[in-house]
C-alpha positions as CSV (number, residue, x, y, z in Angstrom):
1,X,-32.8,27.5,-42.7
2,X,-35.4,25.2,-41.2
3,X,-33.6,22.0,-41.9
4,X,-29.7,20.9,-42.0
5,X,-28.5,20.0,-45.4
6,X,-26.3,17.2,-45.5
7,X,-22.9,19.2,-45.6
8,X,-23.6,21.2,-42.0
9,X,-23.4,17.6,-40.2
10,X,-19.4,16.5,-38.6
11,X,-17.2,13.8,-40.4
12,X,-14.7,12.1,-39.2
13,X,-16.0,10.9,-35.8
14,X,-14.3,9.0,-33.4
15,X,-15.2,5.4,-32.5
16,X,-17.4,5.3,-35.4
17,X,-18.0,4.9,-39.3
18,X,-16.6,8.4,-39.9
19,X,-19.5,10.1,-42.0
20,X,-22.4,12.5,-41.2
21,X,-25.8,11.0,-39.6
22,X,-28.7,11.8,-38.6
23,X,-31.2,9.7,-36.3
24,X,-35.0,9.8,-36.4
25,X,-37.0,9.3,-32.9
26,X,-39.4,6.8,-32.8
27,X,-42.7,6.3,-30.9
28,X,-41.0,5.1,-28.3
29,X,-37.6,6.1,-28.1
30,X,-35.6,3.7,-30.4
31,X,-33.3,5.6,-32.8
32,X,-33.2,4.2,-36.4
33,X,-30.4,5.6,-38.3
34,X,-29.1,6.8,-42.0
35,X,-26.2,8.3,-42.7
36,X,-25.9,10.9,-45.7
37,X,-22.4,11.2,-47.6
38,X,-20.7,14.7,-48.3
39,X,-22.3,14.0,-52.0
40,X,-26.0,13.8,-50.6
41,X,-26.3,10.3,-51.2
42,X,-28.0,8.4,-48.6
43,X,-27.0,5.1,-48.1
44,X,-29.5,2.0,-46.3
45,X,-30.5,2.4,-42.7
46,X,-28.2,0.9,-40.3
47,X,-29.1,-0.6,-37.0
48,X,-29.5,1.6,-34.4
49,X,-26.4,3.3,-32.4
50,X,-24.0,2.2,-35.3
51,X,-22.9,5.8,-35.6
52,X,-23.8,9.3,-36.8
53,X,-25.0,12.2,-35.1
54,X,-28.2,11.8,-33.0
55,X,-31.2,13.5,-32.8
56,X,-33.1,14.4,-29.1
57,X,-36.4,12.4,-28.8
58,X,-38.6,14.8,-26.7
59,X,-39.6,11.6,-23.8
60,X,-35.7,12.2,-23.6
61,X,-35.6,15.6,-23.7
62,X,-38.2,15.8,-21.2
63,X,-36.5,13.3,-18.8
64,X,-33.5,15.7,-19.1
65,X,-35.3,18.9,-18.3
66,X,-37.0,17.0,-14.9
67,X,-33.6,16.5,-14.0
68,X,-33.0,20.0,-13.6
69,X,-34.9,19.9,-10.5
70,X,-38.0,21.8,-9.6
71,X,-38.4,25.4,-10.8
72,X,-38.7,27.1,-7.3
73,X,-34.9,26.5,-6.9
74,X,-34.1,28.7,-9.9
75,X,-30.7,30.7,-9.5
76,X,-32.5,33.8,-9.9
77,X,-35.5,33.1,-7.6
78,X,-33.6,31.9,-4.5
79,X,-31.1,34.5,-4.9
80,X,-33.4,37.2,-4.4
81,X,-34.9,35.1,-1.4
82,X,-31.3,34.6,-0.4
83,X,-30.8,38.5,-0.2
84,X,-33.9,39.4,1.4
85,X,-32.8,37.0,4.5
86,X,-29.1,38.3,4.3
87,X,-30.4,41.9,4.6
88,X,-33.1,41.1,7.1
89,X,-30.3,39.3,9.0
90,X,-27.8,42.1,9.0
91,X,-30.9,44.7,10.2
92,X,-31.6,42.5,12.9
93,X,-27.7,41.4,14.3
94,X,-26.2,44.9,14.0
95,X,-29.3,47.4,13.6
96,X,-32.1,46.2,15.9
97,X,-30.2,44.2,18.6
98,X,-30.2,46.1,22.3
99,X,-26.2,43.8,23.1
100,X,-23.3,43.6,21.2
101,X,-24.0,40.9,18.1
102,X,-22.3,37.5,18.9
103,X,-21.2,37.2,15.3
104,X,-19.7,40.8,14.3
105,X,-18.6,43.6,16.2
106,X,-16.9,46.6,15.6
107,X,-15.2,49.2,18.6
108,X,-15.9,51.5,21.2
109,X,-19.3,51.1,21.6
110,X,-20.5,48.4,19.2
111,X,-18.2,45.4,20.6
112,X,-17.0,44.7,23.7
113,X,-15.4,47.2,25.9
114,X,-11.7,47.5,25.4
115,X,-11.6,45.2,22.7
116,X,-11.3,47.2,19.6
117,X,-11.9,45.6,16.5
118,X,-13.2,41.7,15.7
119,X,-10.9,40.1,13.2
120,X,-11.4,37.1,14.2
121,X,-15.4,36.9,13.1
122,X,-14.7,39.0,10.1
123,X,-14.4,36.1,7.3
124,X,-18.2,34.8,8.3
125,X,-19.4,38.1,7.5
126,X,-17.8,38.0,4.0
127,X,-19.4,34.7,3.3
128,X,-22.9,35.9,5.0
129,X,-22.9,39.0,2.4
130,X,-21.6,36.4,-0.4
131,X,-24.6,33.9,-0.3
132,X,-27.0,35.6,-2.4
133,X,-24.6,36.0,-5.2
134,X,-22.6,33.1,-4.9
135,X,-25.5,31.0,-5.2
136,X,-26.5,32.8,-8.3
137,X,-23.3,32.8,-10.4
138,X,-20.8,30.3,-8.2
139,X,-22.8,27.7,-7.3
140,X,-20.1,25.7,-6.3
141,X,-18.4,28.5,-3.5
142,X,-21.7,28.3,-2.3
143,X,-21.9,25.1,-0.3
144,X,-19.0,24.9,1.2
145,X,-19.4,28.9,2.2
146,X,-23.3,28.2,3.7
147,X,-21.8,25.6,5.6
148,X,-19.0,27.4,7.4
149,X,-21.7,30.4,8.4
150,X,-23.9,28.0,9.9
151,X,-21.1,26.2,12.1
152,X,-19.9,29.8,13.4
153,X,-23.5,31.2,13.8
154,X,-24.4,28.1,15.8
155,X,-21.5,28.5,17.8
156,X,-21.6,31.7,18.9
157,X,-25.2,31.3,19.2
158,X,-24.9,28.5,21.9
159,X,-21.9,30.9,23.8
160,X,-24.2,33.7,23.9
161,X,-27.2,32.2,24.8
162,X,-30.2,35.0,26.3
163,X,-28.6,37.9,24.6
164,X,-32.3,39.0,23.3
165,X,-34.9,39.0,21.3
166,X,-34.0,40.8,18.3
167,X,-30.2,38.6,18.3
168,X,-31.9,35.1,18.7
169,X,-34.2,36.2,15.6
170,X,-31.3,37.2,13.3
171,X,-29.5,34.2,14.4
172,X,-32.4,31.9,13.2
173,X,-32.7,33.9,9.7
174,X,-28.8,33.5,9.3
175,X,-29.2,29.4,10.0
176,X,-32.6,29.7,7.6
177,X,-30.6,31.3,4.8
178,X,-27.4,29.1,5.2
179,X,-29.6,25.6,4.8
180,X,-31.8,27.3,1.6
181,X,-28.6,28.1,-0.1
182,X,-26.8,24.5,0.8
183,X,-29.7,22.6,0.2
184,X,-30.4,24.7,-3.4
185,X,-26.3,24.5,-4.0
186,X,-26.1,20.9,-3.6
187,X,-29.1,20.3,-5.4
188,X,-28.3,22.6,-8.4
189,X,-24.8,20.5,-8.7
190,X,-26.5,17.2,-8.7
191,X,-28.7,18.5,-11.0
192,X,-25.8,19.4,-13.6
193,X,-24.2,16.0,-13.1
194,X,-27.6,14.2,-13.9
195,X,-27.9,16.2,-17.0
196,X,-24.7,15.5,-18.7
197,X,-25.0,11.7,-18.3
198,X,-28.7,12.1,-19.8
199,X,-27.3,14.3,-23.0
200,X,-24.1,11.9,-23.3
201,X,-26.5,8.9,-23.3
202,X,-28.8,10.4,-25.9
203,X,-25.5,11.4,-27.7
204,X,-24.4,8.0,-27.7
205,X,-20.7,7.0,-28.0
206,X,-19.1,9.0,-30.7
207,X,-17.1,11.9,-30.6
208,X,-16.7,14.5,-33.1
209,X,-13.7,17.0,-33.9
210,X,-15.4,20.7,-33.8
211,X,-16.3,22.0,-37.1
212,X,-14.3,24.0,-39.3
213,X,-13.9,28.0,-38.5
214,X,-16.0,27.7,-34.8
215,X,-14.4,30.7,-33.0
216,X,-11.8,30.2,-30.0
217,X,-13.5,31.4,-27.1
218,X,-11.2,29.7,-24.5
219,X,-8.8,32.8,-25.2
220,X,-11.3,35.5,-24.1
221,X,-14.2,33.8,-22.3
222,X,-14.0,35.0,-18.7
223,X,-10.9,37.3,-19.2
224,X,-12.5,40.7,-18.0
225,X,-14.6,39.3,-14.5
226,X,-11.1,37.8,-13.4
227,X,-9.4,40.9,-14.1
228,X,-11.9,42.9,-12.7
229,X,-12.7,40.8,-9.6
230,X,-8.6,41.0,-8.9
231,X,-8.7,44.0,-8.8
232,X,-11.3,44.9,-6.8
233,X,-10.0,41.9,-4.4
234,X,-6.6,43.9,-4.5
235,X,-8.4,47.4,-3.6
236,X,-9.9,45.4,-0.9
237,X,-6.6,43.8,0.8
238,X,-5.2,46.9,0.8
239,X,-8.6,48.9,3.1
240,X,-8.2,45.8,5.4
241,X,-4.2,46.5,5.7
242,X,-4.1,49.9,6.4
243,X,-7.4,49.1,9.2
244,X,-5.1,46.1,10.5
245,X,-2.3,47.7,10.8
246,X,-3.7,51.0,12.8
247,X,-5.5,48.7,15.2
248,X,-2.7,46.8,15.9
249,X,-0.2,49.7,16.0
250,X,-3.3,51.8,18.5
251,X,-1.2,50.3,21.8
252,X,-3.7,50.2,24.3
253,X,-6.5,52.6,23.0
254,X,-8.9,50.2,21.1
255,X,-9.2,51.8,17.5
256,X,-12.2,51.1,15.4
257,X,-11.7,50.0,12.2
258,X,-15.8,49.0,11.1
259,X,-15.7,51.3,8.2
260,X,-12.7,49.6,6.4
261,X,-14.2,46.3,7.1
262,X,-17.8,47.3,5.6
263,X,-15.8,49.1,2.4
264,X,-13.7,45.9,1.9
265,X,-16.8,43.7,2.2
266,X,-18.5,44.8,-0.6
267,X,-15.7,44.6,-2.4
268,X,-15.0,41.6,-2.0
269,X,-18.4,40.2,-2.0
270,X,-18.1,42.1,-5.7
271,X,-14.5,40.2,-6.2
272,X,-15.1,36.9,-5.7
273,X,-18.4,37.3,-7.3
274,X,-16.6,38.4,-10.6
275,X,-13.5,36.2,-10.8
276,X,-15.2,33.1,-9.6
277,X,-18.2,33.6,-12.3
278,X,-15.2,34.4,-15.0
279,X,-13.0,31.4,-13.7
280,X,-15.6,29.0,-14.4
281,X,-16.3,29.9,-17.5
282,X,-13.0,30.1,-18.8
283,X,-12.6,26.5,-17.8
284,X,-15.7,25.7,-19.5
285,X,-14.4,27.0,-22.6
286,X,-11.3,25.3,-22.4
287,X,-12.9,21.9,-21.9
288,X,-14.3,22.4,-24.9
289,X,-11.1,22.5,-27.2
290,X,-9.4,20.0,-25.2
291,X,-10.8,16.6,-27.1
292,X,-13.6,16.1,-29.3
293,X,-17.2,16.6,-28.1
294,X,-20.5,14.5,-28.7
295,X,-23.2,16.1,-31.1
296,X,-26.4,16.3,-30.8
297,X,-29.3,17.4,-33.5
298,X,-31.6,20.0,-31.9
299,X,-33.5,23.0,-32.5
300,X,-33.2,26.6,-31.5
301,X,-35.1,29.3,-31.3
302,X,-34.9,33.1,-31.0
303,X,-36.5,34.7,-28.6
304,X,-37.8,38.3,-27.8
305,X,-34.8,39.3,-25.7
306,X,-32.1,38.2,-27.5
307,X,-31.5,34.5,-25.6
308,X,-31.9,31.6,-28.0
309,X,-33.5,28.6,-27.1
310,X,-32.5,25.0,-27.4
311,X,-35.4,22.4,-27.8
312,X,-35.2,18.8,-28.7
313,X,-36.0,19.2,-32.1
314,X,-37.2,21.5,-34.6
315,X,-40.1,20.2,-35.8
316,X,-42.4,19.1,-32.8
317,X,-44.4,22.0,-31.6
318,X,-45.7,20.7,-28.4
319,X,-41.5,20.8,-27.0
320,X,-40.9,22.6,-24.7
321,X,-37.6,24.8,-24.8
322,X,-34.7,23.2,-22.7
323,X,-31.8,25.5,-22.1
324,X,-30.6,29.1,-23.2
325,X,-28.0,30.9,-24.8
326,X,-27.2,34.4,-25.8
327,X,-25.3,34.8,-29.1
328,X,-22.2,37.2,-29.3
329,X,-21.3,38.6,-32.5
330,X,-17.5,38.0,-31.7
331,X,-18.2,34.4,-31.0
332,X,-20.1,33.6,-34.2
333,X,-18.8,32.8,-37.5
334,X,-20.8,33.3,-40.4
335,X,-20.4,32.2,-44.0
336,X,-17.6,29.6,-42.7
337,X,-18.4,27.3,-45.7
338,X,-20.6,26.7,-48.6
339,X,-23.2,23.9,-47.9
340,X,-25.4,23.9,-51.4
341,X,-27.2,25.9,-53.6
342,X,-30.3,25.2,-55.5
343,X,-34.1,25.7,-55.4
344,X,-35.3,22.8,-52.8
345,X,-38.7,23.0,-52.1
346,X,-40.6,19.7,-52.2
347,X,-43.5,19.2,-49.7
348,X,-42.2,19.0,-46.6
349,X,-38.6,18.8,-47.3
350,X,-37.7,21.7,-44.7
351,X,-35.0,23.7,-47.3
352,X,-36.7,26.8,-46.8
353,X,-35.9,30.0,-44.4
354,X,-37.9,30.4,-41.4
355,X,-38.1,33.5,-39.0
356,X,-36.1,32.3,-35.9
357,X,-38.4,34.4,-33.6
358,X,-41.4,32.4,-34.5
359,X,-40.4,28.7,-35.1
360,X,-37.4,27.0,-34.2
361,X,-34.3,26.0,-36.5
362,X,-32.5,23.2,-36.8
363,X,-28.6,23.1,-35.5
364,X,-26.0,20.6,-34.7
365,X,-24.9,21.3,-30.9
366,X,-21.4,20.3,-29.8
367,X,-20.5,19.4,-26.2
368,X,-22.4,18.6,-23.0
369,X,-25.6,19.9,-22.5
370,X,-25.9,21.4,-18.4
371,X,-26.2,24.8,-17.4
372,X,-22.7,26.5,-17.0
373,X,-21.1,24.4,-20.4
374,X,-19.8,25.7,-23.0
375,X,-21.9,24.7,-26.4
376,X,-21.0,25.4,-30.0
377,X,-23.9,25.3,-32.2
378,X,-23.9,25.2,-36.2
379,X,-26.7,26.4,-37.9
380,X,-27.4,27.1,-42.0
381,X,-28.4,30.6,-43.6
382,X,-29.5,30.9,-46.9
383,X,-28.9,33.8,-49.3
384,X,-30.9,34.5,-51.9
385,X,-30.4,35.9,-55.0
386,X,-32.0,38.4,-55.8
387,X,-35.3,38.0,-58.5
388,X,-34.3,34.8,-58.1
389,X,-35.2,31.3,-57.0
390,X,-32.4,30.0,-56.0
391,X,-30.2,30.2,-53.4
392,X,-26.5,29.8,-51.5
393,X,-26.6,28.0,-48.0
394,X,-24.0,28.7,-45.8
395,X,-22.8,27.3,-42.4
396,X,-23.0,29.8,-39.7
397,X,-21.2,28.7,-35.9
398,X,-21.7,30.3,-32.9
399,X,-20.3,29.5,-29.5
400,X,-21.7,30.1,-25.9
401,X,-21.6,29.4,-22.7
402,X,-25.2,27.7,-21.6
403,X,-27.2,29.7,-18.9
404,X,-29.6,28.5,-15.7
405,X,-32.2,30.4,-16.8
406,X,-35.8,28.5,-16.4
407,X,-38.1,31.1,-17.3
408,X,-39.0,32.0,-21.1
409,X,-41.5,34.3,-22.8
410,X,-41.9,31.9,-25.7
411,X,-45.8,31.0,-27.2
412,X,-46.8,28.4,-29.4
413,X,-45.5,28.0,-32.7
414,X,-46.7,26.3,-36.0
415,X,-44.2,25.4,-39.1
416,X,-44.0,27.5,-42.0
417,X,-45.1,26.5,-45.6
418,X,-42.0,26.6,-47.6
419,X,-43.5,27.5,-51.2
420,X,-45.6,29.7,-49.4
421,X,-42.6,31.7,-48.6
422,X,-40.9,31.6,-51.3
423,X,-43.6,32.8,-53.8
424,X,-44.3,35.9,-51.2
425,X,-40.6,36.5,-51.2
426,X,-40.6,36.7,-54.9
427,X,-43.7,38.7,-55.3
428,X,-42.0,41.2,-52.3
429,X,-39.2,41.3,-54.5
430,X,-40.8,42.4,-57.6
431,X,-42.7,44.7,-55.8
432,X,-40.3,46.6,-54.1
433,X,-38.1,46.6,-57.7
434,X,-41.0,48.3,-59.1
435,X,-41.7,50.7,-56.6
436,X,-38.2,52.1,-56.2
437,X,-36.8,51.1,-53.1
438,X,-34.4,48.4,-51.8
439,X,-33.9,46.1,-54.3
440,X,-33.4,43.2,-51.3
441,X,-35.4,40.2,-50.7
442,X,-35.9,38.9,-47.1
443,X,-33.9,35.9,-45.9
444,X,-33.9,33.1,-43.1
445,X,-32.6,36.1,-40.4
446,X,-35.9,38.1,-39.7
447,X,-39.1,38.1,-40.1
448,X,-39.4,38.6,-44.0
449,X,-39.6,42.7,-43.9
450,X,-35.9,43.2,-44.1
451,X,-33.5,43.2,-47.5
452,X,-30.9,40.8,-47.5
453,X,-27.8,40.8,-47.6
454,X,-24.8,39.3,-49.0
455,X,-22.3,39.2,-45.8
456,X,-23.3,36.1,-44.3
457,X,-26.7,35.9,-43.5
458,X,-26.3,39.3,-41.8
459,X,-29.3,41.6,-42.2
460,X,-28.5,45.5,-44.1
461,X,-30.9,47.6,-43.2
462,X,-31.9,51.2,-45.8
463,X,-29.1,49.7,-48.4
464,X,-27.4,52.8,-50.5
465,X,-29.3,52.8,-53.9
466,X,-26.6,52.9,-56.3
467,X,-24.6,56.3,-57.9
468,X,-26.2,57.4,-61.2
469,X,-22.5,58.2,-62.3
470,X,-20.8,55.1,-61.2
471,X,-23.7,53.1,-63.2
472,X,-22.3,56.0,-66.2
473,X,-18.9,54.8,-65.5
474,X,-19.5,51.0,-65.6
475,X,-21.0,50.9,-69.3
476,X,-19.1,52.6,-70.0
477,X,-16.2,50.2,-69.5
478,X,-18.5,47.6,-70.4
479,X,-18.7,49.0,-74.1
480,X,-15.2,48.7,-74.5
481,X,-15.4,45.0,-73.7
482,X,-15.7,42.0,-76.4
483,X,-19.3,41.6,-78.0
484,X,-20.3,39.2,-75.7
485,X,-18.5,41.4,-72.6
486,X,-16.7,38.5,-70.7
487,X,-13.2,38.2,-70.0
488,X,-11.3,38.1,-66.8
489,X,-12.3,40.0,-63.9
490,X,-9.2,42.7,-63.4
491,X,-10.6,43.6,-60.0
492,X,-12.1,41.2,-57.8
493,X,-14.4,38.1,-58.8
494,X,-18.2,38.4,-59.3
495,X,-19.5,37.3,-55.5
496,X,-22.6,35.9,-57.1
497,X,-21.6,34.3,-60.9
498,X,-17.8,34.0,-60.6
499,X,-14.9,35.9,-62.2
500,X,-16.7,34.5,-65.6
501,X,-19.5,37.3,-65.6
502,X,-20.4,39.7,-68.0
503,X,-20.4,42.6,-65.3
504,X,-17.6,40.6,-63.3
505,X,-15.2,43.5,-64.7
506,X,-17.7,46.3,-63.1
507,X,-16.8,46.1,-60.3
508,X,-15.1,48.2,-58.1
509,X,-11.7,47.9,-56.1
510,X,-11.4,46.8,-53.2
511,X,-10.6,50.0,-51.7
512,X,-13.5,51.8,-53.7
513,X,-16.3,52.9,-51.2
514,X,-19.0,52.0,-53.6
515,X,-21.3,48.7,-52.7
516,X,-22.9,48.2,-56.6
517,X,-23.4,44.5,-57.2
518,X,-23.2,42.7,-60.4
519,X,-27.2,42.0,-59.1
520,X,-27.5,46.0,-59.3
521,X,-27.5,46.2,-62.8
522,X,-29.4,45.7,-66.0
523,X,-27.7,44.5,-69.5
């Protein structure tokens, strides 16, 4: 739906009145309130920051997204810069060089004479190989990692001073790479701390329990990269034993143990890659349940690849889109409680279904707001019924972790005409009832070419017209009913009038195969 009704928005906040809100920007920022009871009444404005749920104003919004510092230091952008240099680096210390590399060697013939393996410069190499990714997915490895290479590679540089041209190059690139990725680590962190105070101010002082039915992603999120990147950190230890333990047990022939070490390092590299990415996230998640969160009002969007997009509100156009997320189906929750029903559409009310691709939605977000947070986000689908002009409006919650991406593919978008819609849905309706086919009727999920259906906003696609001899079977059990054929459902209730219907008692088990609808048939 394009707007919130009053039921989708928290109670019971902390440090404040207790009861849904909703804020309104003004021209220049101030926030005038009204809060909206569980009934729908609205009570008298109240002074600004008395409590309730706030909305974004975009000069906010926009102050938040500068904060995120300039574009060029995007995680994906300076990572690929960051492996270009690490490659170019490697090429130039252990490839091109006409001496032994001050900063890696292996044995007979690639380090010094007699002296076997180097142990000693191993680690360096590790974190050399692990800048690009770390700066990508562990942005807080990163500093501390670019750091220690540049300490070691100035060292050794200033040891082996006149060692030629090819070594004093790679050198240089190995210093170049270790200040972008410090510089673009530090920066990104200071970024992510300017962004939470910014969302917490906008979201002002209260504090809301998370709604009812949001799935508990601290027990999964992360799981599988720790495993994995154990694992492979495990596989790892034991190439570097075995290499160790040869070269120390070679006596006096120097034994060369290079091809363990290069094994190991990219599976390491691939290790702490994995279980640092999962280990953040997993403390993300748990953050999140640990107290109650502040809420903000925004708008999301759906974009062509499957990442959503948050943006201050849903109804000014000229936003831009702040932050991403990409919605699992085991971490959403649909149909999680009934908000309303009803046929709402007064001009410019917003109680209408919109196509998420094409303009944004509104939602009540949960949590901070910073690349790397976990966010829960509650949204409302409508179902409608079908021939019909009314509808049921159910609260759907989804939670995910909140991605660094920059870069989006969105276009301009204009707001849809409510009435507009629904008189095309009902006119698609009739149409395709006439004609034969799905007897559906397209619903806030797509965009308006797909039946609906009546498992929480979920989208059925080429529904099973219904038996000719289970429509046989039902009147019949029908014309054994009372003359006016109600009574007390013996199966299940009616999904769409109750257990009070006259073709409540039609239906099938609950084992039974069949999907026939009391909407399926005709008295």
């Amino acid at each position: 739906m394009k707007r919130l009704p009053p039921g989708a928005f928290p109670t019971g906040a902390e440090g404040g009145s207790g009861t849904a809100a909703r804020a309104v920007a003004g021209e220049r920022g101030a926030r005038a309130a009204w809060t909206v009871t569980g009934d729908g009444v609205v009570t008298r404005p109240q002074p600004p920051g008395a409590g309730g749920v706030a909305t974004w104003p975009v000069a906010d919004a926009e102050r938040w997204r500068r904060a995120g510092g300039p574009a060029i230091l995007a995680p994906a952008a300076v990572g690929g810069l960051l492996g270009v240099l690490v490659v170019t680096a490697y090429v130039l210390l252990y490839g091109v060089a006409d001496t032994p590399s001050p900063v890696w060697h292996g044995g007979p013939g690639e380090g010094a004479p007699g002296e076997g393996t180097d142990w000693r410069r191993y680690p360096g190499a590790v974190l050399l190989a692990a800048l690009p990714l770390w700066y990508r997915y562990v942005p807080v490895a990163v500093v501390p990692a670019a750091l220690c290479v540049a300490v070691e590679t100035g060292v050794s540089a200033a040891r082996n001073a006149g060692t030629g041209d090819a070594a004093t190059v790679g050198q240089a690139v190995v210093l170049a790479a270790c200040g972008l990725a410090f510089a673009g680590g530090c920066l990104r962190l200071r970024a992510r701390r300017r962004q939470r105070a910014l969302a917490l101010k906008v979201a002002g002082k209260q504090r809301f329990p998370l709604p009812e039915g949001v799935p508990e992603s601290d027990g999964h999120r992360g799981h599988r990269r720790i495993y994995l990147g154990l694992a492979l950190a495990l596989t790892a230890s034991g190439i570097l034993t075995e290499g160790l333990v040869r070269d120390l047990s070679a006596g006096g022939t120097p034994y060369d143990a290079v091809g363990q070490q290069r094994v190991a390092l990219a599976l390491l590299v691939a290790a702490t890659t994995f279980y640092g990415r999962g280990r953040l996230a997993l403390r993300a998640a748990r953050r999140l349940y640990e107290e109650a969160q502040p809420a903000l009002i925004v708008g999301v969007r759906a974009g062509p690849d499957g990442r959503h997009w948050v943006y201050p509100d849903a109804r000014t156009a000229t936003a831009a889109p702040l932050i991403a997320y990409v919605p699992r189906r085991r971490d959403t929750r649909t149909r999680t409680r009934l908000l309303g029903g009803g046929s709402a559409y007064g001009p410019g009310d917003g109680y209408h279904d919109v196509a998420p691709e094409q303009e944004p939605f509104e939602a009540v977000l949960y949590g901070t707001v910073a690349e790397g947070d976990e966010a829960v986000l509650v949204h409302a689908d409508i179902e409608y019924h079908r021939h019909g002009e009314t509808g049921r409006m159910y609260a759907t919650v989804t939670t995910a972790p909140l991605r660094p991406d920059r870069f989006h593919r969105l276009g301009p978008w204009e707001a849809a005409d409510g009435p507009t819609r629904q008189r095309e849905r009902l006119r698609r309706a009739g149409g395709t009832a006439a004609g034969g086919g799905p007897r559906g009727v397209p619903a806030g999920g797509g965009a308006g070419e797909e039946p609906a259906a009546y498992g929480g906003g979920r989208v059925e696609r080429g529904r099973r017209p219904v038996r000719p001899a289970l429509l046989r079977r039902v009147r019949r059990r029908l014309s054994t009913r009372g003359a006016d054929g109600r009574g007390a459902c013996r199966t299940r209730a009616c999904p769409t009038y109750g257990s009070t219907s006259p073709w409540a008692a039609s239906l099938p088990t609950a084992g039974s195969r069949s999907r026939v609808r009391c909407a399926d048939l005709t008295p």
